[in-house]
C-alpha positions in Angstrom: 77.0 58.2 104.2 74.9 56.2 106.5 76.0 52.2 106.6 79.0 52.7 104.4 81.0 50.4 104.1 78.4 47.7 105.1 77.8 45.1 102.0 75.4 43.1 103.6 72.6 42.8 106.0 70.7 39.9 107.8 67.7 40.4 110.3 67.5 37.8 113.0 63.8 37.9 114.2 61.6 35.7 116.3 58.0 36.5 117.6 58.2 35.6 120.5 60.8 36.4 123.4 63.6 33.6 125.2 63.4 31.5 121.9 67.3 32.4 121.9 67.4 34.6 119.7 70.6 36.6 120.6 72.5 32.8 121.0 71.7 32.4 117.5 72.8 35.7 115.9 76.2 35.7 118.0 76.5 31.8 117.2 75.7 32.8 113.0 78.0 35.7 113.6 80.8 33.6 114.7 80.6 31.1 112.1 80.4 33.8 109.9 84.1 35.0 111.1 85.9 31.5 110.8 84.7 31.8 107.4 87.1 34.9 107.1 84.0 37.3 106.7 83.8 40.4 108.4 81.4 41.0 111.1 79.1 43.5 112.6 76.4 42.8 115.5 74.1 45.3 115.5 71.9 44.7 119.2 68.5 47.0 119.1 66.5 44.7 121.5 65.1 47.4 123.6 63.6 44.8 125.7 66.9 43.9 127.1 69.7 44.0 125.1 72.2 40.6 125.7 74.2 40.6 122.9 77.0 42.8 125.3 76.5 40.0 127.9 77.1 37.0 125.5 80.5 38.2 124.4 81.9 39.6 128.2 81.8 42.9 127.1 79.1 44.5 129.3 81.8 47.2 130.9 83.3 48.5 127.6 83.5 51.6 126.4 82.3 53.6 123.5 83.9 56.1 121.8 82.7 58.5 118.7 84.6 59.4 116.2 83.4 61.9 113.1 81.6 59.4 111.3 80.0 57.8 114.3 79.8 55.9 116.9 82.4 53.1 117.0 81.5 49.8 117.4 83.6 47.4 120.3 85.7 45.1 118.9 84.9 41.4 119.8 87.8 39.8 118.2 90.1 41.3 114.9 90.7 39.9 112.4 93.6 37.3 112.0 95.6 35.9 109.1 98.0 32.4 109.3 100.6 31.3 106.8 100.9 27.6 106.8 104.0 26.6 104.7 103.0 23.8 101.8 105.3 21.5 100.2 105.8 22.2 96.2 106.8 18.6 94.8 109.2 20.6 92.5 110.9 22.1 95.4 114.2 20.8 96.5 115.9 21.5 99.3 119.8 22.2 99.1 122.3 20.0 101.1 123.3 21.2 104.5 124.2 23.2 106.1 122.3 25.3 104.4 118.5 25.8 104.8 115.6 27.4 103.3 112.4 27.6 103.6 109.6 26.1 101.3 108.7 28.6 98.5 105.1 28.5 98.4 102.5 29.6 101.6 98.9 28.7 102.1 96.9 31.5 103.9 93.4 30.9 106.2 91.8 33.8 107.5 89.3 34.4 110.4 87.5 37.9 110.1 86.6 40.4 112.6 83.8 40.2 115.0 82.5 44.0 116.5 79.5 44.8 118.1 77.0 47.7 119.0 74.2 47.8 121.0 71.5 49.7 123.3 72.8 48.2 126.3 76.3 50.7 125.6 73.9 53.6 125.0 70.9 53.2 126.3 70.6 57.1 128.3 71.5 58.2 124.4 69.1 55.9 122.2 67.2 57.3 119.7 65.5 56.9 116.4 68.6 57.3 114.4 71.1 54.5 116.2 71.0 52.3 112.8 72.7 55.3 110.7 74.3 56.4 114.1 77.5 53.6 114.1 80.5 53.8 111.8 81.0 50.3 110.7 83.6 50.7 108.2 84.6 47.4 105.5 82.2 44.7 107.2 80.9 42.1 105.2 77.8 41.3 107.5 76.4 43.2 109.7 73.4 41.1 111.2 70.9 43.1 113.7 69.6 41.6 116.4 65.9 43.0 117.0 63.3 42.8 119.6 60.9 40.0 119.6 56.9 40.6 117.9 56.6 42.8 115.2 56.5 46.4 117.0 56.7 49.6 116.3 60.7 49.4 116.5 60.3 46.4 114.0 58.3 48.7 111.4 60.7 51.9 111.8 63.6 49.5 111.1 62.0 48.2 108.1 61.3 51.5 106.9 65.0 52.6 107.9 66.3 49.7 106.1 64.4 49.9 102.9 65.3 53.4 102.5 69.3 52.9 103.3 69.8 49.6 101.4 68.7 47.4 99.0 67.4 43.6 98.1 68.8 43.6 94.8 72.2 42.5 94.2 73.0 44.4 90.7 71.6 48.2 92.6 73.6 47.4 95.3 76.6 47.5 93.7 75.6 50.1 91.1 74.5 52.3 93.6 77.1 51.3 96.4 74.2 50.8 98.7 74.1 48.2 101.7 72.2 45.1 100.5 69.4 43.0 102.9 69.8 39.7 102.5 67.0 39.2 104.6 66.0 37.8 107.8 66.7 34.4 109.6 63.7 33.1 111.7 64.6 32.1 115.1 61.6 29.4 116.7 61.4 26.9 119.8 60.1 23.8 118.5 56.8 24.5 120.8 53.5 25.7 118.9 53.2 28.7 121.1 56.5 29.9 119.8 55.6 28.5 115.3 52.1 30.8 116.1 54.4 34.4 116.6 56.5 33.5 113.8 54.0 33.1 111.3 53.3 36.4 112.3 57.3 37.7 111.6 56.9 35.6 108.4 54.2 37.9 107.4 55.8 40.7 108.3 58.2 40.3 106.0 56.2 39.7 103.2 54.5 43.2 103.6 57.9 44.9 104.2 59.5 42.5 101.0 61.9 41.4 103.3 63.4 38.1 101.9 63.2 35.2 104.3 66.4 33.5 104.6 65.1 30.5 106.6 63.8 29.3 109.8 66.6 28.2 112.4 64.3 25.7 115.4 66.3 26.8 118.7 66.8 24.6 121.2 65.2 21.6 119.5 66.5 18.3 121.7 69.4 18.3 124.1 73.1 17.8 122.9 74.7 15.4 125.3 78.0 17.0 126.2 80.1 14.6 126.7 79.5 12.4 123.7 76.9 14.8 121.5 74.0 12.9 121.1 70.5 14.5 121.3 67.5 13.6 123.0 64.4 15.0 122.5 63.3 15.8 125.8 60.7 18.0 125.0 58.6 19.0 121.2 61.1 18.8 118.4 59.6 19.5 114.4 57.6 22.3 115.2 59.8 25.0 113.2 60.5 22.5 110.2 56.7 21.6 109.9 55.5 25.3 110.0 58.8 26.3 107.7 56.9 23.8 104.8 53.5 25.0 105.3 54.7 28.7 105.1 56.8 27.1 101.8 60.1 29.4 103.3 63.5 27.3 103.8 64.2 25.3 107.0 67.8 25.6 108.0 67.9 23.1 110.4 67.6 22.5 114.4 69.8 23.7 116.9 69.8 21.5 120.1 70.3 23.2 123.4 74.4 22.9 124.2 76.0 23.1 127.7 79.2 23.7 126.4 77.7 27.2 124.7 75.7 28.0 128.0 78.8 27.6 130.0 81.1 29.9 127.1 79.0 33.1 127.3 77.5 32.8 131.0 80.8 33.3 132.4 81.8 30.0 134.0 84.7 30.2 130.6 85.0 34.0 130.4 85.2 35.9 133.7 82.5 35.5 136.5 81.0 37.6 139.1 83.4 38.8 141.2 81.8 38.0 144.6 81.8 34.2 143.2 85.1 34.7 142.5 86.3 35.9 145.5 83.9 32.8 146.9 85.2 30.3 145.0 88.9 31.5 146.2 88.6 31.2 149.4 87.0 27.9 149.2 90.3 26.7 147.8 92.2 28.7 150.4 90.0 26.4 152.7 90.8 22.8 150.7 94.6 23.2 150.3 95.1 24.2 154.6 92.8 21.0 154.7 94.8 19.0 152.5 98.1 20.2 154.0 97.0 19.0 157.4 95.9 15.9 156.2 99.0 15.4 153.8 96.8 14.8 151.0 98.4 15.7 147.7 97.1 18.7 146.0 95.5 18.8 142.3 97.5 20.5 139.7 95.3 23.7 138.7 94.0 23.7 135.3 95.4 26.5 133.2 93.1 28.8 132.6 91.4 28.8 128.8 93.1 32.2 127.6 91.6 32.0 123.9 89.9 34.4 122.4 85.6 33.4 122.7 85.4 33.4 118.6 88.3 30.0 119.3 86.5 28.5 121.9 83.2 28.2 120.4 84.8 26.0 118.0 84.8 23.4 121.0 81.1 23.8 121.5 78.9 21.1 119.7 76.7 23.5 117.8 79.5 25.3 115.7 79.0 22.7 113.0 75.2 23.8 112.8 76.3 27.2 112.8 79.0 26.8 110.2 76.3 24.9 107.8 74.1 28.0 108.0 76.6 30.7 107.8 77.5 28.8 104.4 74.1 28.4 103.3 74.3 32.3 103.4 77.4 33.2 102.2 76.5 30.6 99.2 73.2 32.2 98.8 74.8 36.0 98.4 78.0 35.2 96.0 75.4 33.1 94.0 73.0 36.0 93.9 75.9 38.6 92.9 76.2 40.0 89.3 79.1 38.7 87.9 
């Protein structure tokens, strides 16, 4: 069965292109996971799918197995038992020694991914029903900006696979969509297209989850304060006229930018290879100078989904992703 498997789906739209769109559905996805949810990226930007760029995974591989393709695994999911203190507990005398009876577990779900930039010699129309997913708890599809043909075969796709309605979902054991997330620059060029996507999903009865203004200020990295160097309202005014929720504004943040453009994952390799010899170059200098030597920095092995809990916007990110999840368990048939 097409999508099984998948409980929930979120659109991330924009009507207009380099609003940071895919930043924002790999930033929401994340959140999403240190929230213990399951996952799924879904990438159909046929104008030039990032999504496998964002997460360092542009060289994977793809494999299909009998219910589909199989999407690449960002990051699995992960389960820690931190031992609590039970006031009634006592501890015997030594030398013997126990452990505390009780554990407290947090959980960060998985993070896998699909899109056109893995497949694009073997895209067709059927690459939504195409992907075996498996458990996921929210898949979230990154689409192509304007409101295209792609956008109107999705819809269609969508409505016919899944549901808006919490109670069929369940009764039917259908997929539900959420709806879609708005992604907007603060700029009025940028509000003008996504009236347009806010329209568009009034005719498709797409529920509008909110409006999310990208790159609204700049976040200071070293101390996280924002200035506005540019526009900054534009989303949350047109977000009240349009009388759809505002989520809130994202500022532009170095430390992100730096994460998934390779300067913290792995870089190109001439620059590599660059960048090693200029060392090569300082430490015969500083030898023949007898000037002492800087201890290396380790390099950051964490997984990205650990990381971006460094970067300033996560606690943006982990306000919407609850906003979300609040909005579907409250939505749920009991």
């Amino acid at each position: 069965m097409p999508l099984t498997g998948v409980k929930n789906i979120v659109l991330v739209l924009s009507g207009k292109g380099g609003v940071g769109k895919s930043s924002v559905t790999l930033q929401l996805a994340l959140a999403l996971s240190l929230q213990g949810k399951s996952v799924g990226i879904l990438d159909i930007d046929l104008t030039g799918p990032s999504i496998p760029r964002l997460v360092g995974l542009e060289d994977a591989k793809i494999t299909q197995a009998p219910g589909g393709w199989l999407p690449v695994v960002v990051h699995g999911a992960e389960s820690t038992q931190q031992p609590t203190i039970d006031p009634n507990f006592s501890a015997p005398s030594p030398p013997q020694s126990t452990s505390p009876p009780q554990q407290q577990q947090q959980q960060r779900g998985s993070l896998r991914c699909m899109s056109l930039g893995f497949l694009l010699r073997d895209r067709g129309d059927a690459f939504l029903t195409d992907v075996f997913w498996g458990p996921t708890d929210y898949l979230l599809i990154d689409t192509p900006p304007g409101t295209s043909d792609e956008h109107i075969a999705l819809a269609e796709q969508l409505l016919a696979l899944s549901t808006t309605d919490g109670a069929d979902a369940v009764q039917r054991n259908l997929p539900r969509t959420v709806g879609a997330v708005l992604v907007t620059t603060p700029q009025a060029v940028a509000t003008s297209d996504v009236r347009k996507e806010a329209n568009f999903c009034v005719k498709t009865s797409i529920p509008v989850l909110g409006v999310i203004e990208n790159m609204s200020g700049y976040a200071c990295p070293c101390c996280g304060e924002v200035s506005n160097l540019f526009s900054s309202g534009g989303g949350q005014v047109m977000a009240q006229e349009l009388g759809i929720p505002f989520l809130g504004r994202v500022p532009v943040d170095v430390k992100f930018g730096e994460l998934v453009e390779g300067k913290l994952l792995s870089g190109d390799s001439d620059d590599e290879d660059q960048e090693e010899e200029k060392e090569k170059e300082k430490k015969e200098e500083d030898a023949r100078n007898h000037t002492p030597q800087d201890t290396p920095a380790e390099p950051d092995e964490r997984l990205l989904v650990e990381r971006y809990k460094d970067c300033l916007s996560y606690s943006r990110f982990e306000g919407f992703a609850q906003t979300v999840i609040t909005g579907v368990e409250g939505s749920a048939p009991s």
